[in-house]
C-alpha positions as a printed Julia matrix, in Angstrom:
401×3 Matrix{Float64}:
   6.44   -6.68    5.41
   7.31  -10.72    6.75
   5.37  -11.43    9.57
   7.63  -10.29   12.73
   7.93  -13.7    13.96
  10.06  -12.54   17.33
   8.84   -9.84   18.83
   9.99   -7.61   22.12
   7.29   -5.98   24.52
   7.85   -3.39   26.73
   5.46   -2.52   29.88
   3.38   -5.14   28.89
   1.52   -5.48   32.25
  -0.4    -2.46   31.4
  -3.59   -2.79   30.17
  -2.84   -2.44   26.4
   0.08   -4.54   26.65
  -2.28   -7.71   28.5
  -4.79   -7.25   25.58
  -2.14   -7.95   22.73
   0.36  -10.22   24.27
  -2.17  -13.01   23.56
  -2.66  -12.02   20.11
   0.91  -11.64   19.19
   2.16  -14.89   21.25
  -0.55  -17.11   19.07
   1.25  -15.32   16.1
   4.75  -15.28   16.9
   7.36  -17.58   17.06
   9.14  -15.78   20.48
   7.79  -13.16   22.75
  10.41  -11.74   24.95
   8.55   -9.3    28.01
  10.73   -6.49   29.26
   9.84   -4.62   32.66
  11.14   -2.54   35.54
   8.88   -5.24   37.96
   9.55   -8.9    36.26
   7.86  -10.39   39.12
   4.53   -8.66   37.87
   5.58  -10.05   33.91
   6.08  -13.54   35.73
   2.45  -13.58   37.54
   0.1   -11.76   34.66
   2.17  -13.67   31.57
   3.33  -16.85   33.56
   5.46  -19.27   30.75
   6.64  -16.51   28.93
  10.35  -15.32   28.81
  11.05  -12.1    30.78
  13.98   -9.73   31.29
  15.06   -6.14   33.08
  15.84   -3.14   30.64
  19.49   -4.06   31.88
  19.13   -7.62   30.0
  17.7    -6.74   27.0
  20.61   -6.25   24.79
  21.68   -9.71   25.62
  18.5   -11.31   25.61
  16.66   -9.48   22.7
  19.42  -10.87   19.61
  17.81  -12.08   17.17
  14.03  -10.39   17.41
  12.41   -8.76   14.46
  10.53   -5.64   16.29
  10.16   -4.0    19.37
   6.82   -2.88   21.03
   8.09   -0.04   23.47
   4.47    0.47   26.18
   6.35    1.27   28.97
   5.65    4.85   30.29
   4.59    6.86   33.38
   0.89    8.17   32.94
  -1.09   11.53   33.58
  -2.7     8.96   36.04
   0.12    8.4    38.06
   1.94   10.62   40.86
   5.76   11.7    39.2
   7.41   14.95   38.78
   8.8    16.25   36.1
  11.77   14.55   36.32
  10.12   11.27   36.84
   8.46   11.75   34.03
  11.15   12.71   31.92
  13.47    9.65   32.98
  10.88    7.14   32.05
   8.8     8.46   29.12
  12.1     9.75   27.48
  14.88    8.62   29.06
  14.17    5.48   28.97
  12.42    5.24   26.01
  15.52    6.52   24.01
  17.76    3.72   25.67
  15.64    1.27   24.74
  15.74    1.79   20.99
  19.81    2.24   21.77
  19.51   -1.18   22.81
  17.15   -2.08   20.68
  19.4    -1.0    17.62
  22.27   -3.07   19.26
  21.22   -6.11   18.97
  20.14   -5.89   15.71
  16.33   -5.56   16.06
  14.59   -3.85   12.64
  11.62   -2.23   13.63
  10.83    0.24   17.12
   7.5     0.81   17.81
   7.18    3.8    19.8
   3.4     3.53   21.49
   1.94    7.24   22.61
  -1.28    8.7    23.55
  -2.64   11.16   20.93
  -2.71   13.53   23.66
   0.73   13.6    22.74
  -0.33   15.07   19.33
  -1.36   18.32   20.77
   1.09   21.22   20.98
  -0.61   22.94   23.3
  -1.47   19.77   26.04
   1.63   20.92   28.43
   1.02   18.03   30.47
   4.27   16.33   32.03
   2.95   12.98   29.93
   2.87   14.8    26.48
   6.23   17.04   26.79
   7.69   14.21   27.91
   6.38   11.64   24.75
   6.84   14.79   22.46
  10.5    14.85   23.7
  11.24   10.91   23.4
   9.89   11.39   19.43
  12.65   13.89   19.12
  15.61   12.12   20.63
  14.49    8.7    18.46
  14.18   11.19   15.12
  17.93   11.42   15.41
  17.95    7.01   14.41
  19.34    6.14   11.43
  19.75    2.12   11.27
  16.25    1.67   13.53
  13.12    1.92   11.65
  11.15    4.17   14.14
   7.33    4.08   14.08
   5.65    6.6    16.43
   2.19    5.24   17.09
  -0.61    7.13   18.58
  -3.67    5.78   20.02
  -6.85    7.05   21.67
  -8.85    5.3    23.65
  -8.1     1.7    23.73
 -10.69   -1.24   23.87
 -10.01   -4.32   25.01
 -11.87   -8.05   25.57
 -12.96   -5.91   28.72
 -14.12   -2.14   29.55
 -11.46   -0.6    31.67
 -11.07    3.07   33.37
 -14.3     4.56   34.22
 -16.13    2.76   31.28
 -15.92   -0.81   33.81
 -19.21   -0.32   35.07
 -20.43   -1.39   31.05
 -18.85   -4.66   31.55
 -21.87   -5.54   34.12
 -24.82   -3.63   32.23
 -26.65   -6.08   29.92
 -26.04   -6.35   26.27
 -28.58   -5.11   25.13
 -27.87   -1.6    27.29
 -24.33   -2.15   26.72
 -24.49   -1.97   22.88
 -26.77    0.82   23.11
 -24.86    2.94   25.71
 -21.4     1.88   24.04
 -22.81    3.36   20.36
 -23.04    7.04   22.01
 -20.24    6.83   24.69
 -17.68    5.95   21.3
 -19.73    8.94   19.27
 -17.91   11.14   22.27
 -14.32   10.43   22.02
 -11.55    8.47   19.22
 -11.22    5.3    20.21
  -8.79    2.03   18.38
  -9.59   -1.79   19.8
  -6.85   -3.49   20.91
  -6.4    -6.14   18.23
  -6.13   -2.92   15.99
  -2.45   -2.17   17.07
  -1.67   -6.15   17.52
  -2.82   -6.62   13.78
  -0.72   -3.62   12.69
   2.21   -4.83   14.34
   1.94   -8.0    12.54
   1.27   -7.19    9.56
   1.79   -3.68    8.85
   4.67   -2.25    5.59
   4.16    1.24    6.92
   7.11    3.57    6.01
   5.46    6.62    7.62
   7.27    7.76   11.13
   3.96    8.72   12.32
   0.59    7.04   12.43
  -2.35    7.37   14.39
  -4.5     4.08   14.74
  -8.34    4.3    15.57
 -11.45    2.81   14.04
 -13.14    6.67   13.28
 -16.73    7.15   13.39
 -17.65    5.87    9.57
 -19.46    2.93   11.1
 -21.07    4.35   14.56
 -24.4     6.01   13.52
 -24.82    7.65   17.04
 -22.21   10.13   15.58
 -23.65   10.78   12.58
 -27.08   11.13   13.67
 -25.74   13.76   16.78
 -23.36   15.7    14.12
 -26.47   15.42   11.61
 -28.63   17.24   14.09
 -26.23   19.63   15.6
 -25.56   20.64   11.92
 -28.88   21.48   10.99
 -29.79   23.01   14.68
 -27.42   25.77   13.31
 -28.79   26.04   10.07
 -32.18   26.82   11.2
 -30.39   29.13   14.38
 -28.49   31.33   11.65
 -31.63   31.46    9.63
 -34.2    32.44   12.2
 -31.96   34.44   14.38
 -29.88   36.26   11.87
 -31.74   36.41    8.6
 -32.06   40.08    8.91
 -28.63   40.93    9.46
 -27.5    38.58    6.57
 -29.74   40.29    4.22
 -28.06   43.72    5.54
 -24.8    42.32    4.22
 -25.65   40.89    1.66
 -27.02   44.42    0.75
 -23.79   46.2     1.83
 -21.8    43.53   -0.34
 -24.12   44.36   -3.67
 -23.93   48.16   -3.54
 -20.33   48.28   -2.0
 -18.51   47.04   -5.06
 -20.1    46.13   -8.62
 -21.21   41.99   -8.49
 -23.27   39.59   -7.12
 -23.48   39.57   -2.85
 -23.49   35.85   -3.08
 -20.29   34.25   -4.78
 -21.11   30.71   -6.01
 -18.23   28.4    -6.3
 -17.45   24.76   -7.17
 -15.82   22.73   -4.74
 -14.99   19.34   -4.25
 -16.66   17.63   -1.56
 -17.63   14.13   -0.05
 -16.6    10.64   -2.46
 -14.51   13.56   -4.92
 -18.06   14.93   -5.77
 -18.44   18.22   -6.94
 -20.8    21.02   -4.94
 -21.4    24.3    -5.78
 -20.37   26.27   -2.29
 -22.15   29.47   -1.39
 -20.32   32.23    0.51
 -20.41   36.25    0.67
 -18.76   37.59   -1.83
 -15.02   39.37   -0.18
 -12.89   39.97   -3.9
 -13.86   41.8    -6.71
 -16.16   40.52   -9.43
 -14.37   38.35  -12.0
 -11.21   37.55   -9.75
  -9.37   34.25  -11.63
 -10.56   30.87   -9.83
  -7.9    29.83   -7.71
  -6.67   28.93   -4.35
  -6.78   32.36   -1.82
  -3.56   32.22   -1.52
  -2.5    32.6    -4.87
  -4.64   35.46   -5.09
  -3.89   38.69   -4.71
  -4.44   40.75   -1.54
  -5.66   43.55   -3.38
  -8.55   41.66   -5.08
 -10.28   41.48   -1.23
 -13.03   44.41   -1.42
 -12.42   46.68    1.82
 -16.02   45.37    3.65
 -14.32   41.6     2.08
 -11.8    42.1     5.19
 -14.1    42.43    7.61
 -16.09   39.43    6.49
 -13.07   37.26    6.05
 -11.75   38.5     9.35
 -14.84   37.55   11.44
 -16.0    34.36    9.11
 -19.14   35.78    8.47
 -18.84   35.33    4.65
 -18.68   31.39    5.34
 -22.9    31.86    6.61
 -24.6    31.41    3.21
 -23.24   27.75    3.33
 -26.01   26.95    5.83
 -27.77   26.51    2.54
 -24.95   23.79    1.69
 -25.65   21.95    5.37
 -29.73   21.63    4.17
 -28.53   20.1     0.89
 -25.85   18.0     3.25
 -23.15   18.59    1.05
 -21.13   20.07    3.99
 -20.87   19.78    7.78
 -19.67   22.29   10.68
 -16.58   20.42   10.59
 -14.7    18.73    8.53
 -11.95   19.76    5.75
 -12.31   22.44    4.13
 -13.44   21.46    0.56
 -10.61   22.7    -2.11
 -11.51   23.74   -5.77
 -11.57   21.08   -8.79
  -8.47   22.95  -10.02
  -6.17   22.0    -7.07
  -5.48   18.92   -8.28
  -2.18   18.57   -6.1
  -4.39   18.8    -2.99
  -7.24   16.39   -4.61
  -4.36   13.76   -5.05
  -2.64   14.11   -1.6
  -6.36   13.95   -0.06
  -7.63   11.44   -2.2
  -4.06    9.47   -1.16
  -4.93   10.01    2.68
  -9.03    9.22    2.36
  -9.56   12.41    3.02
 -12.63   12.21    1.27
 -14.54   10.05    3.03
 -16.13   12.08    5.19
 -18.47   15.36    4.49
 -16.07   18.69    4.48
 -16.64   21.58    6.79
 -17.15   25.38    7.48
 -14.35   24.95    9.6
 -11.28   22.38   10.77
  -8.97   20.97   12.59
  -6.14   22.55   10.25
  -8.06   26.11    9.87
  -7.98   26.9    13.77
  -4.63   25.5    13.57
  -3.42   28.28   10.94
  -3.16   25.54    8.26
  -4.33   26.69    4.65
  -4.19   25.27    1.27
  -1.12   27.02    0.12
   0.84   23.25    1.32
  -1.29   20.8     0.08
   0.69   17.58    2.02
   0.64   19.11    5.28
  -3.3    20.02    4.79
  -3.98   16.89    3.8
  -1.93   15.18    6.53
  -3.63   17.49    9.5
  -7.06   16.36    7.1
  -6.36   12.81    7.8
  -5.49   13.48   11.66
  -9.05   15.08   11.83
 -10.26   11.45   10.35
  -8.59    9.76   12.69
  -9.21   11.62   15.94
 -13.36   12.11   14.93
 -15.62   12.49   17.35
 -18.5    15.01   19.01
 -16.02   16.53   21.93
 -13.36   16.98   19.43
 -16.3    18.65   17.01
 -17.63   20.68   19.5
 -13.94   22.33   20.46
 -13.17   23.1    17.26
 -16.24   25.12   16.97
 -15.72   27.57   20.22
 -12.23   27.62   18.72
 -13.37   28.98   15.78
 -15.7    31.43   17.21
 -12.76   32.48   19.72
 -11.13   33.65   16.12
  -8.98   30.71   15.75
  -7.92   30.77   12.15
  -8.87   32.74    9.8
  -8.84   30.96    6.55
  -6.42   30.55    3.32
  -4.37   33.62    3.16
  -4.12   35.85    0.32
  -0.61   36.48   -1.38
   0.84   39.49   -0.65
Protein backbone atom coordinates (compact mmCIF):
# COMPACT_ATOMS: atom_id res chain seq x y z
CA UNK A 1 0.00 0.00 0.00
CA UNK A 2 1.40 4.05 -0.66
CA UNK A 3 1.97 5.58 2.43
CA UNK A 4 -1.54 7.35 3.42
CA UNK A 5 -0.11 10.68 3.22
CA UNK A 6 -3.63 12.51 4.44
CA UNK A 7 -5.13 11.00 6.98
CA UNK A 8 -8.63 11.65 9.08
CA UNK A 9 -8.85 10.95 12.97
CA UNK A 10 -11.75 10.52 14.79
CA UNK A 11 -12.00 10.92 18.81
CA UNK A 12 -8.57 11.58 18.86
CA UNK A 13 -8.50 13.18 22.36
CA UNK A 14 -8.77 9.81 23.82
CA UNK A 15 -5.94 8.27 25.00
CA UNK A 16 -5.10 6.06 21.96
CA UNK A 17 -5.84 8.73 19.65
CA UNK A 18 -3.05 11.37 21.73
CA UNK A 19 -0.47 8.48 21.48
CA UNK A 20 -0.62 8.21 17.54
CA UNK A 21 -1.49 11.63 16.36
CA UNK A 22 2.22 12.42 16.87
CA UNK A 23 3.34 9.51 15.02
CA UNK A 24 1.11 9.88 12.09
CA UNK A 25 1.47 13.91 11.88
CA UNK A 26 5.55 13.36 11.61
CA UNK A 27 4.46 10.91 8.78
CA UNK A 28 1.78 12.52 7.00
CA UNK A 29 1.42 15.18 4.79
CA UNK A 30 -2.29 16.44 6.44
CA UNK A 31 -3.97 15.39 9.59
CA UNK A 32 -7.49 16.50 9.73
CA UNK A 33 -9.04 15.87 13.73
CA UNK A 34 -12.75 15.25 13.85
CA UNK A 35 -14.73 15.56 17.30
CA UNK A 36 -18.08 16.15 18.97
CA UNK A 37 -15.88 18.81 21.49
CA UNK A 38 -13.34 20.73 18.94
CA UNK A 39 -12.46 22.95 21.69
CA UNK A 40 -10.82 19.82 23.48
CA UNK A 41 -9.03 18.88 19.66
CA UNK A 42 -7.92 22.69 19.72
CA UNK A 43 -6.22 22.57 23.40
CA UNK A 44 -4.62 18.76 23.42
CA UNK A 45 -3.53 19.05 19.39
CA UNK A 46 -3.13 22.95 19.21
CA UNK A 47 -1.88 23.81 15.21
CA UNK A 48 -3.64 21.09 13.84
CA UNK A 49 -6.80 21.39 11.57
CA UNK A 50 -10.09 20.39 13.30
CA UNK A 51 -13.72 19.92 12.29
CA UNK A 52 -17.43 18.67 13.72
CA UNK A 53 -18.81 15.29 12.25
CA UNK A 54 -21.17 17.91 10.44
CA UNK A 55 -17.93 19.33 8.46
CA UNK A 56 -16.30 16.44 7.55
CA UNK A 57 -17.64 15.76 4.17
CA UNK A 58 -16.52 19.16 3.18
CA UNK A 59 -13.40 19.27 4.89
CA UNK A 60 -12.14 15.60 4.55
CA UNK A 61 -11.83 15.74 0.19
CA UNK A 62 -9.00 14.67 -0.74
CA UNK A 63 -7.65 12.30 2.38
CA UNK A 64 -6.38 8.82 1.81
CA UNK A 65 -7.83 6.97 5.14
CA UNK A 66 -9.87 7.43 7.95
CA UNK A 67 -9.05 6.46 11.62
CA UNK A 68 -12.67 6.22 13.20
CA UNK A 69 -11.70 6.21 17.64
CA UNK A 70 -14.58 7.89 18.53
CA UNK A 71 -16.90 5.78 20.83
CA UNK A 72 -18.72 5.75 24.21
CA UNK A 73 -16.90 3.29 26.70
CA UNK A 74 -17.96 0.52 29.32
CA UNK A 75 -16.28 3.32 31.47
CA UNK A 76 -18.64 5.86 30.86
CA UNK A 77 -22.38 6.47 32.15
CA UNK A 78 -24.92 5.97 28.71
CA UNK A 79 -27.87 3.87 28.13
CA UNK A 80 -28.50 1.81 25.65
CA UNK A 81 -29.50 4.19 23.39
CA UNK A 82 -26.57 6.36 24.03
CA UNK A 83 -24.61 3.81 23.29
CA UNK A 84 -26.14 2.76 20.26
CA UNK A 85 -26.20 6.42 18.68
CA UNK A 86 -22.53 6.86 19.13
CA UNK A 87 -20.77 3.48 18.80
CA UNK A 88 -23.10 2.67 15.78
CA UNK A 89 -24.88 5.36 14.74
CA UNK A 90 -22.41 7.38 14.36
CA UNK A 91 -19.89 5.25 13.40
CA UNK A 92 -21.92 4.17 10.25
CA UNK A 93 -22.34 7.95 9.21
CA UNK A 94 -19.02 8.51 9.37
CA UNK A 95 -17.87 5.97 6.80
CA UNK A 96 -21.17 7.45 4.74
CA UNK A 97 -19.26 10.49 4.80
CA UNK A 98 -16.26 9.12 4.67
CA UNK A 99 -17.17 7.27 1.30
CA UNK A 100 -18.45 10.72 0.00
CA UNK A 101 -15.74 12.45 -0.27
CA UNK A 102 -13.82 10.02 -1.77
CA UNK A 103 -11.64 8.71 1.11
CA UNK A 104 -10.15 4.86 0.31
CA UNK A 105 -9.60 3.25 3.40
CA UNK A 106 -12.05 3.21 7.00
CA UNK A 107 -10.48 2.07 9.85
CA UNK A 108 -12.96 0.92 12.21
CA UNK A 109 -10.97 0.85 15.85
CA UNK A 110 -12.78 -1.72 18.54
CA UNK A 111 -11.94 -3.33 21.72
CA UNK A 112 -11.50 -7.13 21.41
CA UNK A 113 -14.06 -7.30 23.97
CA UNK A 114 -16.01 -6.75 21.04
CA UNK A 115 -14.83 -10.18 19.73
CA UNK A 116 -16.76 -12.08 22.25
CA UNK A 117 -20.29 -13.28 21.49
CA UNK A 118 -21.19 -13.76 24.68
CA UNK A 119 -19.76 -10.11 26.38
CA UNK A 120 -23.52 -8.52 26.26
CA UNK A 121 -22.14 -5.40 27.37
CA UNK A 122 -23.88 -2.14 25.86
CA UNK A 123 -20.04 -1.34 24.42
CA UNK A 124 -19.71 -4.72 22.53
CA UNK A 125 -23.47 -5.08 21.05
CA UNK A 126 -23.13 -1.85 20.15
CA UNK A 127 -19.35 -2.23 18.17
CA UNK A 128 -20.69 -5.75 17.06
CA UNK A 129 -23.67 -3.84 15.49
CA UNK A 130 -21.57 -0.86 13.80
CA UNK A 131 -19.35 -3.99 12.04
CA UNK A 132 -22.61 -5.10 10.60
CA UNK A 133 -24.10 -1.92 9.24
CA UNK A 134 -20.32 -1.04 7.61
CA UNK A 135 -20.30 -4.93 6.11
CA UNK A 136 -23.05 -3.68 3.86
CA UNK A 137 -19.90 -1.00 2.03
CA UNK A 138 -19.06 -1.64 -1.20
CA UNK A 139 -16.75 1.37 -2.59
CA UNK A 140 -15.07 1.86 1.21
CA UNK A 141 -12.38 -0.47 2.06
CA UNK A 142 -13.49 -1.33 5.69
CA UNK A 143 -10.88 -2.58 8.17
CA UNK A 144 -12.31 -3.63 11.57
CA UNK A 145 -9.43 -3.39 14.01
CA UNK A 146 -9.37 -4.85 17.40
CA UNK A 147 -7.08 -4.03 20.12
CA UNK A 148 -6.44 -5.07 23.72
CA UNK A 149 -4.83 -3.28 26.00
CA UNK A 150 -3.10 -0.32 24.65
CA UNK A 151 0.39 1.07 25.74
CA UNK A 152 1.40 4.23 25.31
CA UNK A 153 4.74 6.70 26.01
CA UNK A 154 2.83 6.59 29.48
CA UNK A 155 0.90 3.91 31.78
CA UNK A 156 -2.70 4.90 31.87
CA UNK A 157 -5.96 3.31 33.72
CA UNK A 158 -5.09 1.63 36.85
CA UNK A 159 -1.55 0.63 35.57
CA UNK A 160 -0.49 4.82 36.30
CA UNK A 161 0.88 4.09 39.51
CA UNK A 162 4.00 2.12 37.24
CA UNK A 163 4.79 5.36 35.71
CA UNK A 164 6.30 6.50 39.31
CA UNK A 165 7.84 3.01 40.45
CA UNK A 166 11.52 2.85 39.44
CA UNK A 167 12.78 1.12 36.41
CA UNK A 168 14.17 -1.31 37.62
CA UNK A 169 10.61 -2.41 39.54
CA UNK A 170 8.84 -1.15 36.63
CA UNK A 171 10.41 -3.58 34.10
CA UNK A 172 10.09 -6.28 36.49
CA UNK A 173 6.43 -5.68 37.56
CA UNK A 174 5.48 -4.72 33.82
CA UNK A 175 7.00 -8.43 32.55
CA UNK A 176 4.17 -10.27 34.78
CA UNK A 177 1.35 -7.61 34.74
CA UNK A 178 1.59 -8.09 30.43
CA UNK A 179 1.91 -12.17 31.13
CA UNK A 180 -1.90 -11.43 32.56
CA UNK A 181 -3.74 -9.85 29.81
CA UNK A 182 -3.20 -9.12 25.51
CA UNK A 183 -1.85 -6.09 25.18
CA UNK A 184 -0.67 -3.93 21.46
CA UNK A 185 1.68 -0.55 22.02
CA UNK A 186 0.47 2.28 20.54
CA UNK A 187 2.92 2.82 17.69
CA UNK A 188 1.64 -0.78 16.75
CA UNK A 189 -1.71 0.53 15.24
CA UNK A 190 0.07 3.99 14.03
CA UNK A 191 2.67 1.76 12.07
CA UNK A 192 -0.15 -0.39 10.66
CA UNK A 193 -2.02 2.44 9.54
CA UNK A 194 0.88 3.64 7.67
CA UNK A 195 2.04 1.08 6.23
CA UNK A 196 -0.21 -1.76 6.27
CA UNK A 197 -1.68 -3.76 2.43
CA UNK A 198 -4.07 -5.73 4.58
CA UNK A 199 -7.10 -7.00 2.55
CA UNK A 200 -8.58 -8.86 5.55
CA UNK A 201 -11.93 -7.05 7.08
CA UNK A 202 -10.82 -8.16 10.37
CA UNK A 203 -7.58 -7.98 12.28
CA UNK A 204 -6.64 -8.06 15.69
CA UNK A 205 -3.30 -6.15 16.55
CA UNK A 206 -1.23 -7.10 19.76
CA UNK A 207 2.39 -7.94 20.39
CA UNK A 208 1.42 -11.80 21.97
CA UNK A 209 3.46 -13.29 24.56
CA UNK A 210 6.43 -14.89 22.19
CA UNK A 211 8.85 -12.42 23.73
CA UNK A 212 7.60 -11.98 27.59
CA UNK A 213 9.20 -14.93 29.50
CA UNK A 214 7.01 -14.22 32.66
CA UNK A 215 4.33 -16.04 30.51
CA UNK A 216 6.11 -18.75 29.54
CA UNK A 217 7.72 -19.52 32.69
CA UNK A 218 3.91 -19.19 34.63
CA UNK A 219 2.21 -21.39 31.66
CA UNK A 220 5.48 -23.69 31.92
CA UNK A 221 4.75 -24.30 35.55
CA UNK A 222 1.05 -24.39 35.61
CA UNK A 223 1.49 -27.06 32.84
CA UNK A 224 3.54 -29.34 34.63
CA UNK A 225 1.68 -28.61 38.20
CA UNK A 226 -1.06 -30.66 36.34
CA UNK A 227 1.01 -33.21 35.06
CA UNK A 228 2.31 -34.26 38.32
CA UNK A 229 -1.63 -33.51 39.93
CA UNK A 230 -3.15 -36.09 37.30
CA UNK A 231 -0.31 -38.42 38.02
CA UNK A 232 -0.27 -38.50 41.78
CA UNK A 233 -3.91 -37.96 42.31
CA UNK A 234 -5.39 -40.07 39.62
CA UNK A 235 -2.91 -42.72 38.61
CA UNK A 236 -5.12 -45.35 39.98
CA UNK A 237 -8.15 -44.52 38.27
CA UNK A 238 -6.25 -44.09 34.91
CA UNK A 239 -4.86 -47.48 35.19
CA UNK A 240 -8.67 -48.68 35.85
CA UNK A 241 -9.41 -47.33 32.39
CA UNK A 242 -6.91 -48.06 30.81
CA UNK A 243 -7.83 -51.65 31.99
CA UNK A 244 -11.53 -51.26 31.02
CA UNK A 245 -10.30 -49.89 27.50
CA UNK A 246 -7.90 -53.24 26.94
CA UNK A 247 -10.47 -55.90 27.86
CA UNK A 248 -13.55 -53.89 26.56
CA UNK A 249 -12.73 -54.16 22.89
CA UNK A 250 -9.65 -56.10 21.23
CA UNK A 251 -6.37 -53.33 21.02
CA UNK A 252 -4.08 -51.44 22.76
CA UNK A 253 -5.67 -49.00 25.87
CA UNK A 254 -3.24 -46.39 24.79
CA UNK A 255 -3.67 -45.13 21.05
CA UNK A 256 -0.40 -43.51 19.85
CA UNK A 257 -0.76 -41.01 17.14
CA UNK A 258 1.36 -38.57 15.10
CA UNK A 259 0.55 -35.11 15.20
CA UNK A 260 1.91 -32.04 14.13
CA UNK A 261 2.99 -29.76 16.70
CA UNK A 262 5.20 -26.61 17.52
CA UNK A 263 7.69 -25.10 14.27
CA UNK A 264 5.48 -28.00 11.89
CA UNK A 265 7.34 -30.69 14.01
CA UNK A 266 6.01 -33.94 14.28
CA UNK A 267 5.01 -35.63 17.96
CA UNK A 268 3.70 -38.73 18.59
CA UNK A 269 0.35 -37.81 20.84
CA UNK A 270 -0.84 -40.24 23.47
CA UNK A 271 -4.56 -40.56 24.27
CA UNK A 272 -7.08 -43.46 25.46
CA UNK A 273 -7.99 -45.36 22.94
CA UNK A 274 -12.26 -44.47 22.04
CA UNK A 275 -12.52 -46.37 18.16
CA UNK A 276 -11.87 -49.69 17.30
CA UNK A 277 -8.43 -51.10 16.62
CA UNK A 278 -7.20 -50.41 13.08
CA UNK A 279 -9.72 -47.45 12.33
CA UNK A 280 -8.11 -45.50 8.96
CA UNK A 281 -5.95 -42.35 10.16
CA UNK A 282 -7.93 -39.45 9.60
CA UNK A 283 -9.56 -36.40 10.91
CA UNK A 284 -12.68 -37.49 13.61
CA UNK A 285 -14.85 -36.14 11.64
CA UNK A 286 -14.41 -38.02 8.67
CA UNK A 287 -14.69 -40.99 10.67
CA UNK A 288 -17.36 -42.90 11.25
CA UNK A 289 -19.59 -42.74 14.35
CA UNK A 290 -19.77 -46.30 14.58
CA UNK A 291 -15.98 -46.86 14.85
CA UNK A 292 -16.29 -45.05 18.66
CA UNK A 293 -16.23 -48.25 21.11
CA UNK A 294 -19.38 -47.82 23.53
CA UNK A 295 -16.92 -46.99 26.89
CA UNK A 296 -15.04 -44.55 23.71
CA UNK A 297 -18.31 -42.26 24.32
CA UNK A 298 -17.98 -41.85 27.64
CA UNK A 299 -14.32 -40.96 27.43
CA UNK A 300 -14.79 -38.60 24.55
CA UNK A 301 -17.80 -37.15 26.29
CA UNK A 302 -16.01 -36.26 29.58
CA UNK A 303 -12.29 -35.65 27.92
CA UNK A 304 -10.83 -38.12 29.94
CA UNK A 305 -9.18 -39.92 26.95
CA UNK A 306 -7.10 -36.56 26.34
CA UNK A 307 -5.12 -37.57 30.17
CA UNK A 308 -2.31 -39.80 28.81
CA UNK A 309 -0.98 -36.56 27.07
CA UNK A 310 0.34 -35.44 30.46
CA UNK A 311 3.13 -37.62 29.24
CA UNK A 312 3.31 -35.18 26.07
CA UNK A 313 3.41 -31.90 28.64
CA UNK A 314 6.81 -33.72 30.46
CA UNK A 315 8.32 -34.11 26.98
CA UNK A 316 6.88 -30.29 26.30
CA UNK A 317 5.63 -31.10 23.11
CA UNK A 318 2.15 -29.80 24.18
CA UNK A 319 0.61 -27.29 26.59
CA UNK A 320 -2.95 -27.04 28.45
CA UNK A 321 -3.79 -24.69 25.84
CA UNK A 322 -3.14 -24.01 22.71
CA UNK A 323 -4.47 -25.47 19.20
CA UNK A 324 -5.25 -28.53 18.98
CA UNK A 325 -2.42 -30.27 16.99
CA UNK A 326 -3.97 -31.80 13.55
CA UNK A 327 -2.52 -35.02 11.85
CA UNK A 328 0.42 -34.84 9.10
CA UNK A 329 -2.30 -35.91 6.64
CA UNK A 330 -4.44 -32.71 6.92
CA UNK A 331 -2.48 -30.91 4.84
CA UNK A 332 -5.35 -28.27 4.07
CA UNK A 333 -5.31 -27.36 7.78
CA UNK A 334 -1.24 -27.48 7.95
CA UNK A 335 -1.32 -24.83 5.05
CA UNK A 336 -4.10 -22.49 6.40
CA UNK A 337 -2.17 -22.72 9.93
CA UNK A 338 1.13 -22.55 8.65
CA UNK A 339 -0.44 -19.28 6.50
CA UNK A 340 -1.77 -17.73 9.90
CA UNK A 341 1.57 -18.70 12.21
CA UNK A 342 -0.34 -20.85 13.84
CA UNK A 343 2.54 -22.75 14.62
CA UNK A 344 4.44 -20.76 16.58
CA UNK A 345 3.34 -21.52 19.67
CA UNK A 346 3.13 -25.14 21.56
CA UNK A 347 -0.54 -26.81 20.79
CA UNK A 348 -2.92 -27.78 23.52
CA UNK A 349 -5.24 -30.35 25.30
CA UNK A 350 -7.70 -27.86 24.80
CA UNK A 351 -8.62 -24.25 22.92
CA UNK A 352 -10.01 -21.37 22.29
CA UNK A 353 -11.92 -22.96 19.15
CA UNK A 354 -12.72 -26.46 21.07
CA UNK A 355 -14.86 -24.74 23.94
CA UNK A 356 -16.12 -22.70 21.21
CA UNK A 357 -17.58 -25.89 19.26
CA UNK A 358 -14.95 -25.35 16.52
CA UNK A 359 -13.41 -28.70 15.07
CA UNK A 360 -11.23 -29.58 12.26
CA UNK A 361 -13.89 -30.52 9.84
CA UNK A 362 -13.32 -26.37 8.42
CA UNK A 363 -9.86 -26.00 8.36
CA UNK A 364 -9.96 -21.82 7.58
CA UNK A 365 -12.23 -21.07 10.28
CA UNK A 366 -9.98 -23.34 12.81
CA UNK A 367 -7.16 -21.83 11.78
CA UNK A 368 -8.57 -18.29 11.88
CA UNK A 369 -10.11 -18.82 15.68
CA UNK A 370 -6.14 -20.54 16.01
CA UNK A 371 -4.68 -17.28 15.14
CA UNK A 372 -7.25 -15.22 17.43
CA UNK A 373 -5.96 -17.49 20.33
CA UNK A 374 -2.28 -16.08 19.19
CA UNK A 375 -3.29 -12.91 19.29
CA UNK A 376 -5.38 -12.58 22.44
CA UNK A 377 -2.52 -14.92 24.63
CA UNK A 378 -2.25 -14.54 27.94
CA UNK A 379 -2.59 -16.40 31.65
CA UNK A 380 -6.39 -14.98 32.42
CA UNK A 381 -7.41 -15.89 29.01
CA UNK A 382 -5.51 -19.52 29.70
CA UNK A 383 -6.92 -20.01 32.84
CA UNK A 384 -10.79 -19.43 31.45
CA UNK A 385 -10.48 -21.61 28.90
CA UNK A 386 -9.58 -24.30 31.26
CA UNK A 387 -12.79 -24.04 33.80
CA UNK A 388 -14.52 -23.78 30.43
CA UNK A 389 -13.41 -26.89 29.48
CA UNK A 390 -13.98 -28.65 32.65
CA UNK A 391 -17.62 -26.97 32.70
CA UNK A 392 -17.96 -29.40 29.39
CA UNK A 393 -17.39 -26.72 26.96
CA UNK A 394 -16.66 -28.52 23.74
CA UNK A 395 -16.29 -31.67 23.23
CA UNK A 396 -13.86 -32.25 20.49
CA UNK A 397 -13.89 -33.03 16.51
CA UNK A 398 -17.10 -34.70 15.79
CA UNK A 399 -17.50 -37.93 14.21
CA UNK A 400 -19.53 -38.22 10.83
CA UNK A 401 -22.67 -39.53 11.12
Amino acid sequence: MELPLKVVITGASGYVGQNIVPILKAQCDAILLVGRDVSKLRETFPGLEYCTFQELEAKAAGFDTLVHLSVLNNDQEGTEADFHKVNTELTIQTAKSAEACGIQRFYNISSVHALDEQNLSLYAKSKRAAVAGLSEFTRLQVINVYLPFVRGTQWNGKLAFLNSVPPVVESSLKTFLLALKPSVEARELADFILHSDSKQDTVILSNGQSNNPAYAIIKRGIDLLFAIAVIVVMGWALLIVWALIRFGSPGPGIFAQDRVGQHGKTFTCYKFRTMQDGTVQLGTHEVSQSAVTPIGRFLRRTKIDELPQVWNIFKNEISLIGPRPGLPVQTDLFQARQARGVFEVKPGISGLAQVNDIDMSDPEKLAKWDARYIRLQSLILDLKLVLATIRGKGQGDKTSA
